[in-house]
N, C-alpha and C positions, 0 to 999 in steps of 0.2 A: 635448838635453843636450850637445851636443858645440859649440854653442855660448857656454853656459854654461863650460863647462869650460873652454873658449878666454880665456873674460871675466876666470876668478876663479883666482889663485894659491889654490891648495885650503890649507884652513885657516890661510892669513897670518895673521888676525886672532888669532889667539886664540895669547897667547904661554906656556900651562901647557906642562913638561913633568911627567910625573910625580912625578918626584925633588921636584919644587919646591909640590904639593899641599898644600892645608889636610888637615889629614885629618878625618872624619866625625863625630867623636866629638859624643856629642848629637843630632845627623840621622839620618832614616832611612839605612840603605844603600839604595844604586842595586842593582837588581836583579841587574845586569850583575857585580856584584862578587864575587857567589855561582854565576857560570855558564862561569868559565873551562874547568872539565872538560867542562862537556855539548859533543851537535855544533854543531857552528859553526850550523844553522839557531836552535836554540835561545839561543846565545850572541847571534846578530842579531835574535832574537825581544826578550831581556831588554834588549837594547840600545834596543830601539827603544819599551820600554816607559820606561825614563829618558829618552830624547830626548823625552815625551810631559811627564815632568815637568822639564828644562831646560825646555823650553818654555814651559808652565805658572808657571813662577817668574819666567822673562823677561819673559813677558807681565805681571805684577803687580807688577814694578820702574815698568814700561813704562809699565802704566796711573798710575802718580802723579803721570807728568807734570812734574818738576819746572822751577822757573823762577830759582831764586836760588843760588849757594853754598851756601845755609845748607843748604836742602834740598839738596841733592846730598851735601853731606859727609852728612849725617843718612844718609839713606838709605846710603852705603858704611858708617858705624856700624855700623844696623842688621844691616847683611850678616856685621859680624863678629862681634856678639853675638846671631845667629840671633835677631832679635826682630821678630816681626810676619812671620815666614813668609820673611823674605830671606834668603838663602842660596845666593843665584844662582852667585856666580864661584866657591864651594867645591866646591858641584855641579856645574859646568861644568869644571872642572881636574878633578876625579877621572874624571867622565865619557869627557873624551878618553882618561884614564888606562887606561881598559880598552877604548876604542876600536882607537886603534895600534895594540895585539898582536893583536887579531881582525882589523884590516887586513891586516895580515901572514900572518895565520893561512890566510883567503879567498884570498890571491893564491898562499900554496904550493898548495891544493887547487885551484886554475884551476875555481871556482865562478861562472859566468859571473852567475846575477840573483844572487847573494849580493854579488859583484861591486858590481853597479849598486846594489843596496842600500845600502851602505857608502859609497858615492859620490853618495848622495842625502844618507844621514847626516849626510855630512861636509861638506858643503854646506849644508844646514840649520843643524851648528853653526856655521859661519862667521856666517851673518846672525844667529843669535841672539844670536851674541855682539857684535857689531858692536851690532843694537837696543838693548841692553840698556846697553854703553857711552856710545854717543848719546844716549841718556835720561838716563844720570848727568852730560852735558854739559852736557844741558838743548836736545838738537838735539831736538826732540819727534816734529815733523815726518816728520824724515827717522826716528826712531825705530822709528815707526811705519809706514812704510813698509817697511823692513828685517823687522820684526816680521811682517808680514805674508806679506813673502817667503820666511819661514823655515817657517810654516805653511804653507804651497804646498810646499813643498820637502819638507818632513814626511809629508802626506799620499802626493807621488811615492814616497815610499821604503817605504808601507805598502802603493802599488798594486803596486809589484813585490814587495815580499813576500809576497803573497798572491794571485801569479802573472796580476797583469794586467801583465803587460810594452807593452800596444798603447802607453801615453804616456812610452816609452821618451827618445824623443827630446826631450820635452814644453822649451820654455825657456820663461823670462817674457819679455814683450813687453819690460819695462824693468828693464834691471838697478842702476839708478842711483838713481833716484825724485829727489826735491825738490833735493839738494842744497842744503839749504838753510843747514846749519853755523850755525842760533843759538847762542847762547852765553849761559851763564848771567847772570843779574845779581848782581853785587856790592853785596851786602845785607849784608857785615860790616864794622864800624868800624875805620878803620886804627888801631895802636896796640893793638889788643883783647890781653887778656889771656889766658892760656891757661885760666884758669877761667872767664873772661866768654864766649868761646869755648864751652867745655863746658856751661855752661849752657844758650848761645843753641839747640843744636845737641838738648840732651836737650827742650827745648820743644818743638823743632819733630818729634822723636821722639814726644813723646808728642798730637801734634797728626796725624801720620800713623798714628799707631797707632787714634787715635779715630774717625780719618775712612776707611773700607776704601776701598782703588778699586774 
């Protein structure tokens, strides 16, 4: 870990502050929403039951793979008219939303694996979020790598919760992957209209919607 930590400015990526949240309305809540009073192991329990579904919704942005504008914008649509199970960056802003104050909360009690728990969390959102962006680039590749890393880093955070501290120090071989930065293709006509747009965009909506990853 302490290399890890060396590597990555802890949660750059992901620029939610609270204040600045979609809020839920329509979605389930995060479990963590409802556990600010319990103790803090329990708050890091519910928490790390959401980072299962961040995850989860990452990974199903992730899997569609897109390759053109059209699908990209489609899919960030979708995220805003929760259609077809995306709801990824609402979830991930509220997420961190009750993460922060349990950071806080863990460092006045000087909870040493509660600690390292939070620090695997926070870690884990970084790459998810990071995957889940590079997918909407259409970086698939590298997407997917990230994605993967986030899983790995998931899994750390549920071995010390459930007091296997031994892969404390655990880091990945590679913190980088492919680098490969594709970039989507431009499959919309110059000139397009804002309704020729909208339509392109709800086709290809209802084209993702038919085909699950």
């Amino acid at each position: 870990m302490r290399r890890l930590a060396a590597c990555l400015v802890m949660f750059a990526a992901s620029p939610c502050h609270a204040s600045y949240c979609i809020d839920m309305s329509g979605l389930s809540p995060l479990e963590s929403s409802a556990a600010s009073q319990k103790p803090i192991r329990a708050q890091v329990e519910a928490l790390l039951h959401d980072a299962e579904t961040i995850y989860a919704e990452g990974a199903h942005i992730v899997a569609r793979k897109p390759n053109t504008e059209g699908e990209s914008i489609a899919l960030s649509k979708m995220e805003s008219l929760h259609s077809g199970g995306e709801s990824f960056h609402i979830k991930e802003c509220n997420f961190q939303d009750a993460f922060y104050p349990m950071l806080e909360s863990a460092s006045r009690e000087d909870s040493a694996d509660v600690n390292f728990v939070l620090t695997r969390i926070g870690q884990f959102d970084t790459f998810i979020f990071q995957s889940v962006n590079e997918a909407l680039s259409c970086s698939n590749r590298q997407a997917e790598f990230d994605l993967t890393l986030s899983r790995q880093l998931l899994d750390h955070a549920w071995m010390e919760f459930k007091g296997h501290p031994e892969e404390r120090d655990w880091d990945p071989a590679d913190l980088l992957g492919p680098q490969s930065h594709e970039r989507c293709i431009d499959d919309l006509p110059l000139g397009i209209s804002y309704d020729q747009l909208t339509k392109i965009i709800d086709d290809q909506i209802r084209k993702f919607q038919q085909k699950a990853p």
